[in-house]
py3Dmol code that shows the C-alpha trace and the ligand (Angstrom):
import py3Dmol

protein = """\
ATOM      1  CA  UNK A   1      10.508   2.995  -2.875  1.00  0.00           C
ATOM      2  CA  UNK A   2      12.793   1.696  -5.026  1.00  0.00           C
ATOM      3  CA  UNK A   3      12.852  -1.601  -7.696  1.00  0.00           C
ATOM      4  CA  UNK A   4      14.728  -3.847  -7.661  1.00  0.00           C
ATOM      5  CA  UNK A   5      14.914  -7.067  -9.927  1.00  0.00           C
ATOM      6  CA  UNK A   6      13.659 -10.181  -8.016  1.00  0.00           C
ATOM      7  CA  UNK A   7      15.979 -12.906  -7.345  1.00  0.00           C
ATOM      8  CA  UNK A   8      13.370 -15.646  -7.838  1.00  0.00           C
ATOM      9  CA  UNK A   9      10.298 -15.539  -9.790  1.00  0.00           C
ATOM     10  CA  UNK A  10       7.273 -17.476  -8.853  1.00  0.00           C
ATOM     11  CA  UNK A  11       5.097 -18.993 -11.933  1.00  0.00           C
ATOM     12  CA  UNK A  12       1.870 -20.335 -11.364  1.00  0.00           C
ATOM     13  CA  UNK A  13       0.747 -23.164 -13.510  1.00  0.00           C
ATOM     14  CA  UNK A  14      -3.422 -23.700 -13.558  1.00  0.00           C
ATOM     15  CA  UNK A  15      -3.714 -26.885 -15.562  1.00  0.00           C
ATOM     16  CA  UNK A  16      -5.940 -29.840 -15.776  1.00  0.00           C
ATOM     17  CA  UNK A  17      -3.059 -31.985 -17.114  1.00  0.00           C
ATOM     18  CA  UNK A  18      -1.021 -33.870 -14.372  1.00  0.00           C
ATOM     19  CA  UNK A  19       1.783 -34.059 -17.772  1.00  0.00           C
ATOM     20  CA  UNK A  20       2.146 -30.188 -18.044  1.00  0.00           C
ATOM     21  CA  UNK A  21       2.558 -29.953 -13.992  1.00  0.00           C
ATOM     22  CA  UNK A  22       5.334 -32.932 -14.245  1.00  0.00           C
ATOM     23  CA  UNK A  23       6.577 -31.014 -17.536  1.00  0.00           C
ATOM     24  CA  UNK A  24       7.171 -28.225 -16.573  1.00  0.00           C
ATOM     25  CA  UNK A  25       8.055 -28.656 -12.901  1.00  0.00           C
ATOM     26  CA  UNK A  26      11.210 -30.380 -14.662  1.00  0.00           C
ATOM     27  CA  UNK A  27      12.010 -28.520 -17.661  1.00  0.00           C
ATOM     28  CA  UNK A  28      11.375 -24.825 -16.285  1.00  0.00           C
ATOM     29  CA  UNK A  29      12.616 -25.119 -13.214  1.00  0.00           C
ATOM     30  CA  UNK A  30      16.221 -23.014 -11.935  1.00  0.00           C
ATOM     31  CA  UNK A  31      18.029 -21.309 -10.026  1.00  0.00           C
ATOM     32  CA  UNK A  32      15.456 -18.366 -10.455  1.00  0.00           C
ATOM     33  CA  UNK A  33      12.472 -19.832 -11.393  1.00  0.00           C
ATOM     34  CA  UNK A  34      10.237 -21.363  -8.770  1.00  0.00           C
ATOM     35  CA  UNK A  35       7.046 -23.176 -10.203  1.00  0.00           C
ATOM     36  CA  UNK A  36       3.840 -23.753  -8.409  1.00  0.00           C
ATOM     37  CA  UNK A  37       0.615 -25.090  -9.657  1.00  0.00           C
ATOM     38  CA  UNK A  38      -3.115 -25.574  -9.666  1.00  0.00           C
ATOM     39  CA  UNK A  39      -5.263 -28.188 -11.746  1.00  0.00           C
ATOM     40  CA  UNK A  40      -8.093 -26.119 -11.982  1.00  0.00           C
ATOM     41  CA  UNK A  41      -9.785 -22.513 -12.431  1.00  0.00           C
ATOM     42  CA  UNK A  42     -10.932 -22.154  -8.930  1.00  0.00           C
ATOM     43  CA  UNK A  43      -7.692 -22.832  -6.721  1.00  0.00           C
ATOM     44  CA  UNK A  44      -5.684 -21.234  -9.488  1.00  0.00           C
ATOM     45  CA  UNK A  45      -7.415 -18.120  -8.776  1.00  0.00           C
ATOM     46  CA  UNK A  46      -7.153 -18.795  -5.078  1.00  0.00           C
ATOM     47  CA  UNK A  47      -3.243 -19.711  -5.131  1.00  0.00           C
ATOM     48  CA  UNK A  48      -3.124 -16.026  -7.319  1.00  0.00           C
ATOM     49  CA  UNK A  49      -4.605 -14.491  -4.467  1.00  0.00           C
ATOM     50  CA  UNK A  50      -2.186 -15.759  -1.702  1.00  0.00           C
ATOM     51  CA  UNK A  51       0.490 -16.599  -3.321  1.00  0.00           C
ATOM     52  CA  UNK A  52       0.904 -13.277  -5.403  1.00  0.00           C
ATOM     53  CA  UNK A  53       2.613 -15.210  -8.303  1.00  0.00           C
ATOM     54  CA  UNK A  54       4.933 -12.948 -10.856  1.00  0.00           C
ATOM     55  CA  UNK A  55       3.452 -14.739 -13.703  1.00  0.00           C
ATOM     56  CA  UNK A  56       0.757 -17.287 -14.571  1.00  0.00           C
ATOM     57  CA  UNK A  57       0.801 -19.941 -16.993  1.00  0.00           C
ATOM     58  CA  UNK A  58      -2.997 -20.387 -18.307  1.00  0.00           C
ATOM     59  CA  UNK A  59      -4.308 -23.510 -19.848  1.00  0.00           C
ATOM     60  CA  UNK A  60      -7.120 -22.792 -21.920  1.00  0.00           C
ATOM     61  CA  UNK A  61      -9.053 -26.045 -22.275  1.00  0.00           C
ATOM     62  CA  UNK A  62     -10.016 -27.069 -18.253  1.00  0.00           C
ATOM     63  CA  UNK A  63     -13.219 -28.429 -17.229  1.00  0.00           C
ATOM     64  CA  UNK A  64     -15.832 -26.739 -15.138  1.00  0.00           C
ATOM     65  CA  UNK A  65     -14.102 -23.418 -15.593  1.00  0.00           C
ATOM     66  CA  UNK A  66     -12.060 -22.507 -18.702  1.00  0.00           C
ATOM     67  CA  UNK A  67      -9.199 -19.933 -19.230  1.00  0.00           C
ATOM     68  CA  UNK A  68     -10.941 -17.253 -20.608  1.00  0.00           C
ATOM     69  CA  UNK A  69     -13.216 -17.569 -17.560  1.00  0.00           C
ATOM     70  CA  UNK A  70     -10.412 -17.571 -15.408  1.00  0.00           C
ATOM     71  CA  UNK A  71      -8.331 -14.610 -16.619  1.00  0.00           C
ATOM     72  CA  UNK A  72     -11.584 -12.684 -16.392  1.00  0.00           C
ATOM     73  CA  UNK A  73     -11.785 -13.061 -12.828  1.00  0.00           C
ATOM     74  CA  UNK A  74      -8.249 -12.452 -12.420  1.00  0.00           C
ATOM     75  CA  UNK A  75      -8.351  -9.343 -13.879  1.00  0.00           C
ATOM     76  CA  UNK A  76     -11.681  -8.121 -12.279  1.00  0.00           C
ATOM     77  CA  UNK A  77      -9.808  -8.707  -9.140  1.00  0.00           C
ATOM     78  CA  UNK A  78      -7.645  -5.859  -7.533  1.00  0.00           C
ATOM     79  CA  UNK A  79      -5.289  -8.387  -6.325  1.00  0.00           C
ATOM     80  CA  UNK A  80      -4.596 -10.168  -9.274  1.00  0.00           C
ATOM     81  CA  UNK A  81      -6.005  -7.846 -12.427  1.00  0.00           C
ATOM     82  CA  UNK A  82      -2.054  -6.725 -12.724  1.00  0.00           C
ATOM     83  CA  UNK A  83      -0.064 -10.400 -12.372  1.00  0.00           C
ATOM     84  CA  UNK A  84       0.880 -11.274 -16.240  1.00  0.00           C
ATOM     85  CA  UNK A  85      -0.879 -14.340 -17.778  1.00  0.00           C
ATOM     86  CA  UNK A  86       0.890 -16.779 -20.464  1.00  0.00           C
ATOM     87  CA  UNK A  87      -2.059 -18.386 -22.123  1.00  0.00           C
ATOM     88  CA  UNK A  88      -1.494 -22.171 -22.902  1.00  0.00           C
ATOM     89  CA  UNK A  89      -3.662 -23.828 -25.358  1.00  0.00           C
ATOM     90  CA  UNK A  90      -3.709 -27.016 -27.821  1.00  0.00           C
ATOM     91  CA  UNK A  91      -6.272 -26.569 -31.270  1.00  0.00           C
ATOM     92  CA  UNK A  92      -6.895 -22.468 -31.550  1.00  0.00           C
ATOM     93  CA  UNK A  93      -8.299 -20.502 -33.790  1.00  0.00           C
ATOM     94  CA  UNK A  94      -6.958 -16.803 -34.604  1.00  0.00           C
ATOM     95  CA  UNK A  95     -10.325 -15.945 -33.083  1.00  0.00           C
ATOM     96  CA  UNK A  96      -9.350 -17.392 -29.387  1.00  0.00           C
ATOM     97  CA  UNK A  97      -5.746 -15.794 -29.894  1.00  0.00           C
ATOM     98  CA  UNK A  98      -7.537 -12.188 -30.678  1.00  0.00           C
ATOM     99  CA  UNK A  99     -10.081 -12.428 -27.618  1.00  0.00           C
ATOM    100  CA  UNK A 100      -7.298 -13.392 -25.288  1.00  0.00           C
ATOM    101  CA  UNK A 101      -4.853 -10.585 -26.000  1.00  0.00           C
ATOM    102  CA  UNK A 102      -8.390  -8.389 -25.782  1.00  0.00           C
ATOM    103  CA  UNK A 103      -8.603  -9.673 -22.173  1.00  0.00           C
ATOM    104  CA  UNK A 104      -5.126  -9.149 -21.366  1.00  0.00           C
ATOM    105  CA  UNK A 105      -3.063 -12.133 -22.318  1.00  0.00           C
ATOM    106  CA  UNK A 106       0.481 -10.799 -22.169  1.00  0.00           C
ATOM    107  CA  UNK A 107       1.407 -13.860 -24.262  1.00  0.00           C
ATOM    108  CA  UNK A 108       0.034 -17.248 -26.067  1.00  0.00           C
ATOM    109  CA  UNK A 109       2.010 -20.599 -26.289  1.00  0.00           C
ATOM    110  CA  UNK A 110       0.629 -23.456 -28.185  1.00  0.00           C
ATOM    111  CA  UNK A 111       0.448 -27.292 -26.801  1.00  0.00           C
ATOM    112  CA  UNK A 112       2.373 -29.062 -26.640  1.00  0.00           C
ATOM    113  CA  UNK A 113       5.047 -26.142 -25.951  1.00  0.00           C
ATOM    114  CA  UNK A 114       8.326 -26.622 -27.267  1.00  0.00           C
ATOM    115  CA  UNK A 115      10.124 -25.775 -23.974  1.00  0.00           C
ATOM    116  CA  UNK A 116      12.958 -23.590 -24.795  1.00  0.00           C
ATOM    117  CA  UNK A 117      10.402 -21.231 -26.723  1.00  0.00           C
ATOM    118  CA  UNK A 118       8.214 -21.534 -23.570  1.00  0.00           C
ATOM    119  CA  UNK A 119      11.338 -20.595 -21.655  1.00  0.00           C
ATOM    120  CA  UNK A 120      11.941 -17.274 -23.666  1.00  0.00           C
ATOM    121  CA  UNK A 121       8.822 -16.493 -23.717  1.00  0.00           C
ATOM    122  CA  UNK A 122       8.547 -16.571 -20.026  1.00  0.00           C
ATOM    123  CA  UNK A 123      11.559 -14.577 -19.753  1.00  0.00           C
ATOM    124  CA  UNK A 124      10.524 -12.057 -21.855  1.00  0.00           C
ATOM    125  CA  UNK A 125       7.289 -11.351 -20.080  1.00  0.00           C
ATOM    126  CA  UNK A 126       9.099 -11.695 -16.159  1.00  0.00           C
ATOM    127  CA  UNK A 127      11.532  -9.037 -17.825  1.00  0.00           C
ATOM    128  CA  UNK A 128       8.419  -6.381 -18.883  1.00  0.00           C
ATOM    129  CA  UNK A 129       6.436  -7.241 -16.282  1.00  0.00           C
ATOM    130  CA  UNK A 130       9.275  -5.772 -14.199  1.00  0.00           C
ATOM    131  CA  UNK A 131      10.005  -3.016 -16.306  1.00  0.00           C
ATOM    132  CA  UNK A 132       5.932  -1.969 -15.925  1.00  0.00           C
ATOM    133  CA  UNK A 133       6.068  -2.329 -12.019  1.00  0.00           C
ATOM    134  CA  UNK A 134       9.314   0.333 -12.252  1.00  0.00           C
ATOM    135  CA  UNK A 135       7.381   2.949 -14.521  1.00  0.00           C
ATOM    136  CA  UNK A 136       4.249   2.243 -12.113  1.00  0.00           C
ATOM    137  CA  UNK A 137       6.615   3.347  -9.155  1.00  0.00           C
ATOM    138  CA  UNK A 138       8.133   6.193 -11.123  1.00  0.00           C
ATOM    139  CA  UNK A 139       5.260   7.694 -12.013  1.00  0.00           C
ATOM    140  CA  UNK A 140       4.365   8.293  -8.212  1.00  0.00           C
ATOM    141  CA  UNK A 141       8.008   9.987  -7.432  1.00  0.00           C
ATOM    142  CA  UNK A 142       9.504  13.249  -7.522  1.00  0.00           C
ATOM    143  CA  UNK A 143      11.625  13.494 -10.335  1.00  0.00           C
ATOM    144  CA  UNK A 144      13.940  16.335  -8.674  1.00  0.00           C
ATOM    145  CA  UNK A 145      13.898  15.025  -4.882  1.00  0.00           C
ATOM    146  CA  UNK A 146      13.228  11.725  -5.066  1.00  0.00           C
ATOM    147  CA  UNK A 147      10.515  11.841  -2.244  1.00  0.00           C
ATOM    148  CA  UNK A 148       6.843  10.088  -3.332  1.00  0.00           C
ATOM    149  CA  UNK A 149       5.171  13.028  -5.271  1.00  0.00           C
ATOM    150  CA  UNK A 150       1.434  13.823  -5.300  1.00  0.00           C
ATOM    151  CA  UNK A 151       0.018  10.843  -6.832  1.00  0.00           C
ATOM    152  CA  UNK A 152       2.055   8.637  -4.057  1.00  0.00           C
ATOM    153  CA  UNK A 153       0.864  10.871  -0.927  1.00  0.00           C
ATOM    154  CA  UNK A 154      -2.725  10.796  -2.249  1.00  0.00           C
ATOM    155  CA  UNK A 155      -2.152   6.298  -2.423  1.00  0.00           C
ATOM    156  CA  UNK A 156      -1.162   6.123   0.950  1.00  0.00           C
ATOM    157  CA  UNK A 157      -3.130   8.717   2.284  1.00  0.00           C
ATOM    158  CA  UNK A 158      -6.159   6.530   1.623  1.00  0.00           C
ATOM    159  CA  UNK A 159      -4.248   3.050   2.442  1.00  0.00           C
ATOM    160  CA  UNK A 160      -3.228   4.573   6.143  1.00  0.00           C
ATOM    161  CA  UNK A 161      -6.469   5.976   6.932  1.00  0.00           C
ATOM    162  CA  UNK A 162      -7.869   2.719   5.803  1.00  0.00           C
ATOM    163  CA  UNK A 163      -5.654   1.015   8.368  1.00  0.00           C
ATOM    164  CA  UNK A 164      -6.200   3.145  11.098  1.00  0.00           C
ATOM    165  CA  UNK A 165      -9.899   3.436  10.628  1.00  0.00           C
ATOM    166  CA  UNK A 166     -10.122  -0.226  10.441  1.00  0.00           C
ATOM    167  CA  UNK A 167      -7.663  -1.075  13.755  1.00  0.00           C
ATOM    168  CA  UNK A 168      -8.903   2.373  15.360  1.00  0.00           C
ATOM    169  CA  UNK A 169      -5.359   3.521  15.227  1.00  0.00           C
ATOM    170  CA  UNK A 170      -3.955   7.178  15.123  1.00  0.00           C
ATOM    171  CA  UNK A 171      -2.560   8.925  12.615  1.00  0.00           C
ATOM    172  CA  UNK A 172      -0.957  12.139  11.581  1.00  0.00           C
ATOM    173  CA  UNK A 173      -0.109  14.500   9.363  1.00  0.00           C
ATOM    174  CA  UNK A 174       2.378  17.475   8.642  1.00  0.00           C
ATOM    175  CA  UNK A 175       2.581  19.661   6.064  1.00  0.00           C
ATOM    176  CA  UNK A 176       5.410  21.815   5.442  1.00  0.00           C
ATOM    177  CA  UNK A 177       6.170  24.921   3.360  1.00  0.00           C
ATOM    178  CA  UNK A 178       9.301  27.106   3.314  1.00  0.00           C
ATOM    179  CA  UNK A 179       9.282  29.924   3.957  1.00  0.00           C
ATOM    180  CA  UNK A 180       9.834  32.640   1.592  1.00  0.00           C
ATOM    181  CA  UNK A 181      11.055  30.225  -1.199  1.00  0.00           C
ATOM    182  CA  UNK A 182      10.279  32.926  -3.830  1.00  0.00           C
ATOM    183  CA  UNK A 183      12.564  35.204  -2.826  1.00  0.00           C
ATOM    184  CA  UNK A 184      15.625  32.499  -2.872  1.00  0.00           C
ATOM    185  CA  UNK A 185      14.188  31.855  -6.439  1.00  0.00           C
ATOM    186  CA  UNK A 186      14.397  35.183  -7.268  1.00  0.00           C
ATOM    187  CA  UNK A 187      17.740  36.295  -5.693  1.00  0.00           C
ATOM    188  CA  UNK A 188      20.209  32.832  -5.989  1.00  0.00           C
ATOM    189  CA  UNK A 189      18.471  31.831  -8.974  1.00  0.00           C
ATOM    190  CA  UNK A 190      16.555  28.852  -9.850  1.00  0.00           C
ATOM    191  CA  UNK A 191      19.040  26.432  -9.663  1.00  0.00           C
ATOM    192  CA  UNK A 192      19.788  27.247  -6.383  1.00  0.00           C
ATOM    193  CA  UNK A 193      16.460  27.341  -5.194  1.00  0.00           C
ATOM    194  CA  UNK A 194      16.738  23.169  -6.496  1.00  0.00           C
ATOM    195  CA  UNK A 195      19.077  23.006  -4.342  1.00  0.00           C
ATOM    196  CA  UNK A 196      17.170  24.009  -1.474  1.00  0.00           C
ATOM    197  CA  UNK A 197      14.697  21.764  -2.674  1.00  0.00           C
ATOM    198  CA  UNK A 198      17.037  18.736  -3.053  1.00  0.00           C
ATOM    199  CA  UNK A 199      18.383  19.885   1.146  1.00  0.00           C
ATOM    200  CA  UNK A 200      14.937  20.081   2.562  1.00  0.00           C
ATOM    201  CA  UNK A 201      13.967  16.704   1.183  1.00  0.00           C
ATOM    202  CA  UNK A 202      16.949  14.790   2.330  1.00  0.00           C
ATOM    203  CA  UNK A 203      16.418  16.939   6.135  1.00  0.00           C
ATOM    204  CA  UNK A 204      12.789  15.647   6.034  1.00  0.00           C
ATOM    205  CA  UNK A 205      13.219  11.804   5.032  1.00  0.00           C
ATOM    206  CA  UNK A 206      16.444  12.148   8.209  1.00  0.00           C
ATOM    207  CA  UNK A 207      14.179  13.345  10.710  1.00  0.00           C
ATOM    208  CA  UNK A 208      11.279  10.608   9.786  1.00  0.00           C
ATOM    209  CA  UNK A 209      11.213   7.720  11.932  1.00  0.00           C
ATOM    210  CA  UNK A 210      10.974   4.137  10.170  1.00  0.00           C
ATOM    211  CA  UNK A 211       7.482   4.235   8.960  1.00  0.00           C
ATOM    212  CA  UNK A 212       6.914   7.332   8.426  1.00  0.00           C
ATOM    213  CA  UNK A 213       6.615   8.712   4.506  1.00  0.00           C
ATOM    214  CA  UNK A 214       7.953  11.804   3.733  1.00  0.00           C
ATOM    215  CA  UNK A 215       6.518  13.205   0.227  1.00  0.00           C
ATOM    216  CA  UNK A 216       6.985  16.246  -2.074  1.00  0.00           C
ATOM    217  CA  UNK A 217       3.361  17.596  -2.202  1.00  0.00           C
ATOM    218  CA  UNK A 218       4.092  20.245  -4.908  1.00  0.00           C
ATOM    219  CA  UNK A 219       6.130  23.043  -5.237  1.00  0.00           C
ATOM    220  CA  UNK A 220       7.758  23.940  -2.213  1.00  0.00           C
ATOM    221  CA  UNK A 221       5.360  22.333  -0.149  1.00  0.00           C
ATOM    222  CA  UNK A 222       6.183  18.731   1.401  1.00  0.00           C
ATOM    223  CA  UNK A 223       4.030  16.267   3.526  1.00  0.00           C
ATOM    224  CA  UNK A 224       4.724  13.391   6.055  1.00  0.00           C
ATOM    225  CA  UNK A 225       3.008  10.671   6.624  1.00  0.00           C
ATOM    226  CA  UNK A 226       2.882   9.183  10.376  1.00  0.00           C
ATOM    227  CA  UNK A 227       1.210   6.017  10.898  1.00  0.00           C
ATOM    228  CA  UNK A 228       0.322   5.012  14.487  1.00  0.00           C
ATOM    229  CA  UNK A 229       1.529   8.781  16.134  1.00  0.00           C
ATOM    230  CA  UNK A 230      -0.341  11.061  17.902  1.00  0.00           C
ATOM    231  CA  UNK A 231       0.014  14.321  17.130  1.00  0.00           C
ATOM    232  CA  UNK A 232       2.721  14.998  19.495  1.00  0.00           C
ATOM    233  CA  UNK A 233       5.292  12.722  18.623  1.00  0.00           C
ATOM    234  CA  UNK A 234       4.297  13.878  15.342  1.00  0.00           C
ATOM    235  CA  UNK A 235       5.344  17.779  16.282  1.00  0.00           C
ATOM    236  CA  UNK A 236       8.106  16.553  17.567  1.00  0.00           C
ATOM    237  CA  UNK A 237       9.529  15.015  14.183  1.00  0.00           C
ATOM    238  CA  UNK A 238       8.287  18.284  12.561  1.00  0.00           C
ATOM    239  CA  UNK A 239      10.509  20.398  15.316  1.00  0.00           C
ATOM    240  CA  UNK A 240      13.177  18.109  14.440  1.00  0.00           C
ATOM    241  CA  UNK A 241      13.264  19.485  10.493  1.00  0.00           C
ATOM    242  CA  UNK A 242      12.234  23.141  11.427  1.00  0.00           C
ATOM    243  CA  UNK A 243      15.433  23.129  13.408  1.00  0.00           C
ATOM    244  CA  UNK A 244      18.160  21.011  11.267  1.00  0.00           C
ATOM    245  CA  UNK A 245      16.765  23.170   8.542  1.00  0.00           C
ATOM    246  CA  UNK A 246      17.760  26.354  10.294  1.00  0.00           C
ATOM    247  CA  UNK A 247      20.782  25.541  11.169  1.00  0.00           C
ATOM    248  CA  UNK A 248      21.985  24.685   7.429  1.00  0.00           C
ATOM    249  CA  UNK A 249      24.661  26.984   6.383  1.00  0.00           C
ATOM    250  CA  UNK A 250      24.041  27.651   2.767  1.00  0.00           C
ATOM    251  CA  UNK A 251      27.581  28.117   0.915  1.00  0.00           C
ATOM    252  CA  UNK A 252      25.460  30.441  -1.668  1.00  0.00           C
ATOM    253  CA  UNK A 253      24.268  32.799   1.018  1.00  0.00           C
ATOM    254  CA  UNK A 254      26.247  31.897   4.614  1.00  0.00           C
ATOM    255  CA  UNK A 255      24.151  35.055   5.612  1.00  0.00           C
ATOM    256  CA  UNK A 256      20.523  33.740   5.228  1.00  0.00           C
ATOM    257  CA  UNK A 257      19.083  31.189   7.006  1.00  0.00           C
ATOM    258  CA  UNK A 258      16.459  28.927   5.060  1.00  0.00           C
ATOM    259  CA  UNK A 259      13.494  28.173   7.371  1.00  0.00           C
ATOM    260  CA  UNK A 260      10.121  26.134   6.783  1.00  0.00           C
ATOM    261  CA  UNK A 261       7.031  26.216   8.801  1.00  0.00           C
ATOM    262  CA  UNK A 262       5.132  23.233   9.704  1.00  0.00           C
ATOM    263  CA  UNK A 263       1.246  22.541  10.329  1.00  0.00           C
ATOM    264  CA  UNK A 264       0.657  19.031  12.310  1.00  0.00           C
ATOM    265  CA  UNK A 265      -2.820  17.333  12.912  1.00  0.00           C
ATOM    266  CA  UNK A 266      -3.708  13.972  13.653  1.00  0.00           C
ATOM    267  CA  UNK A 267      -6.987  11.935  13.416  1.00  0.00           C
ATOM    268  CA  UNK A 268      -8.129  12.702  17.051  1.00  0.00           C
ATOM    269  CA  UNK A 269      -7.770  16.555  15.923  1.00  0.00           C
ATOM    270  CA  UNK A 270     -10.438  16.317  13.656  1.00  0.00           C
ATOM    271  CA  UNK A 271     -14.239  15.769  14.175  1.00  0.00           C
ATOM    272  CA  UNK A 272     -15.922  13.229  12.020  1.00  0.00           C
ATOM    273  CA  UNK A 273     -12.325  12.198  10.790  1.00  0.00           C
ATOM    274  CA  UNK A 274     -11.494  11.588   6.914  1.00  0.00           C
ATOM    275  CA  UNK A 275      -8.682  12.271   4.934  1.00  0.00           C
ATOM    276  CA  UNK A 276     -10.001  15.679   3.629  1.00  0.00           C
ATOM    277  CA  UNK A 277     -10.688  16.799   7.445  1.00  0.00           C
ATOM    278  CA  UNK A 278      -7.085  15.704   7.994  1.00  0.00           C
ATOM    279  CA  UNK A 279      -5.279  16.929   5.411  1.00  0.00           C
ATOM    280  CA  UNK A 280      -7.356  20.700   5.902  1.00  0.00           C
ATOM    281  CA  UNK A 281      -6.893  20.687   9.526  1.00  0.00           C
ATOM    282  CA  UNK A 282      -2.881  20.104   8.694  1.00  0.00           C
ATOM    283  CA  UNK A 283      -3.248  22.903   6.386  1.00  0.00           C
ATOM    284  CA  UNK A 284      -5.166  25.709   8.201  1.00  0.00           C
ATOM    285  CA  UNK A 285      -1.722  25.197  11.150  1.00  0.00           C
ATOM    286  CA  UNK A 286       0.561  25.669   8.324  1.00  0.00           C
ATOM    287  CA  UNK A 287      -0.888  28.742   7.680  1.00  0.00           C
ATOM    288  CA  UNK A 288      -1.269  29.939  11.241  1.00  0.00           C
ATOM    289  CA  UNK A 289       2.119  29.016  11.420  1.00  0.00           C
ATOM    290  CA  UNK A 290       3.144  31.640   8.640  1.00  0.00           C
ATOM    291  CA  UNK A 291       0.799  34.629   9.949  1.00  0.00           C
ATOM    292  CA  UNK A 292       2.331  34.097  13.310  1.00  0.00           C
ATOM    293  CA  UNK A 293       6.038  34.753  11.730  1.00  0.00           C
ATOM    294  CA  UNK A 294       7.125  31.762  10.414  1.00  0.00           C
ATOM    295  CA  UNK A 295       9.800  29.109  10.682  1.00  0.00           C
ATOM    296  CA  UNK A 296       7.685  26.983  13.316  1.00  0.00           C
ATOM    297  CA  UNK A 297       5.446  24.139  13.729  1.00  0.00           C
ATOM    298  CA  UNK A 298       1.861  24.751  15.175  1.00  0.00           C
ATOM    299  CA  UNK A 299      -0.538  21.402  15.601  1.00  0.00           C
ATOM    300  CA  UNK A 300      -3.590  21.289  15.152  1.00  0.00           C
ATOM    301  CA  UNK A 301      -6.297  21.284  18.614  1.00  0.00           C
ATOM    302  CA  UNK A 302      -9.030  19.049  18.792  1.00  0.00           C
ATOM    303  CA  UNK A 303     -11.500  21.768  18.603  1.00  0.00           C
ATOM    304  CA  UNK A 304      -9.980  23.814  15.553  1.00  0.00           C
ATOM    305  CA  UNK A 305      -7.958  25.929  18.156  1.00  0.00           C
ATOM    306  CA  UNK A 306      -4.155  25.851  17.864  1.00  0.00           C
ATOM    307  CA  UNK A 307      -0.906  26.412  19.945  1.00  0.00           C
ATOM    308  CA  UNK A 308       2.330  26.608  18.354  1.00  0.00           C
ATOM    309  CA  UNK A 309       5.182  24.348  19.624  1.00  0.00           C
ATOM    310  CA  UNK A 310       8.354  26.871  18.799  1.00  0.00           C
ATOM    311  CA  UNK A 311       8.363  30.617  19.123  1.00  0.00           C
TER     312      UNK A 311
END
"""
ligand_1 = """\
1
MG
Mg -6.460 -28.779 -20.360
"""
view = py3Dmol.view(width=600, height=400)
view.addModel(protein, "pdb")
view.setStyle({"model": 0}, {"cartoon": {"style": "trace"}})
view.addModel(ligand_1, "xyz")
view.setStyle({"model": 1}, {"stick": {}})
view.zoomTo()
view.show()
């Protein structure tokens, strides 16, 4: 889940003028810059839609459908409301200029565009378009682990149970807690207990499988995410952890172990499934998992009973 700056930018150019396509095809195009283009509202929105371009280049005057009308739909549109939009227009009035920025115009280039400006200005908005997609993804990590945080696990939560609703697919969850975090708080100190943090996160993302997303859900509790696994193979990624965990020798403490206990559920566990009855059904194992002693992983049953994997 990290950034990374793109090696080749696609620009979309929705224009009525078969000049500006030749134009610019010519004068904008390198190494890094690949140009493709629309001559009017309706397949420019289209081509935004499939295409997914990093930046469109707007004309406002166009016949049937005008610029303003199509940056409205693009930003009514999920798909497209976050792609940046150059606006390109001949005569304007400070009037057009205001309502476009109002709509969400990241820029506004007059016609005929004096290409090198058009070229900096394109730049410029590839280069803070980027920087808003890295502060979109930052804001859904964990600043101290690095795992998705919260925000993230809540985002896919709903995306996977989309997809496996929709392609009747199963999928699970474990949540995770370890176990008597306080009191490594409160004896080693606080950095230390970062530490432990820090460990468990990097032993959870290990014993995921490709696919899976391992997530900081708060505190000292953690989540995974399983697409496509029943709640087996699930248990058996969670024994995985509960075990590596355990067998950490802490240079702090080479006394204490450091255990976590797991709770594991899966769509088929629950009745009427949805992400609340997942998520709650993941949560009431984790608990039976601590009243029963700790430092194991107990999954879910189909009918709300339970049966823990690991003494
Ligand atoms: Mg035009």
């Amino acid at each position: 889940m990290t950034a990374s700056a793109p090696d080749k930018s696609t620009i979309l150019l929705i224009d009525d003028s078969i000049d500006m396509h030749r134009l610019l095809s010519v004068r904008l195009r390198g190494d890094h810059l690949e140009i493709i283009g629309a001559d009017n509202g309706l397949d420019g929105i289209g081509m935004a839609r499939t295409r997914s371009p990093d930046l469109i280049l707007l004309d406002v005057d166009m016949p049937e459908m005008d610029g303003f009308e199509v940056l409205q739909t693009l930003r009514d549109d999920a798909a497209t409301h976050e792609i940046p939009v150059i606006f390109l227009a001949g005569m304007t009035t400070t009037e057009d200029k205001v309502r476009a920025f109002e709509m969400g115009a990241m820029d506004f280039v007059s016609k005929p565009p004096d290409f090198a400006e058009l070229k900096a200005r394109v730049r410029s908005a590839l280069r803070i378009s980027f920087l808003m997609k890295m502060l979109a993804q930052k804001a859904r990590l964990d600043g101290l682990t690095g795992l998705g945080n919260r925000a993230y696990i809540d985002e896919r939560l709903n995306e996977e149970f989309a997809q496996s609703t929709r392609h009747n697919r199963s999928l699970s969850l474990i949540m995770s807690d370890l176990d008597n975090f306080k009191s490594v708080n409160d004896t080693y100190g606080h950095p230390h207990g970062d530490a432990v943090l820090i460990k468990f996160a990097s032993l959870l993302a290990e014993g995921c499988r490709e696919g899976d997303i391992a997530c900081r859900y708060g505190g000292e509790e953690f989540a995974v995410i399983l697409p496509e696994t029943e709640r087996d193979d699930a248990a058996e990624v969670a024994e995985r952890v509960r075990a590596s965990l355990e067998a950490v020798e802490w240079l702090v403490h080479p006394e204490r172990r450091i255990t976590a206990s797991f709770g594991v559920a899966s769509l088929s566990c629950v009745e009427a499934p949805s992400i609340e009855r997942l998520v709650a059904a993941a949560d009431s194992a984790l608990y039976a998992a601590k009243r029963k002693g700790r430092n194991r992983v107990i999954l879910a049953k189909p009918e709300g009973r339970r049966f823990s994997l690991s003494a």
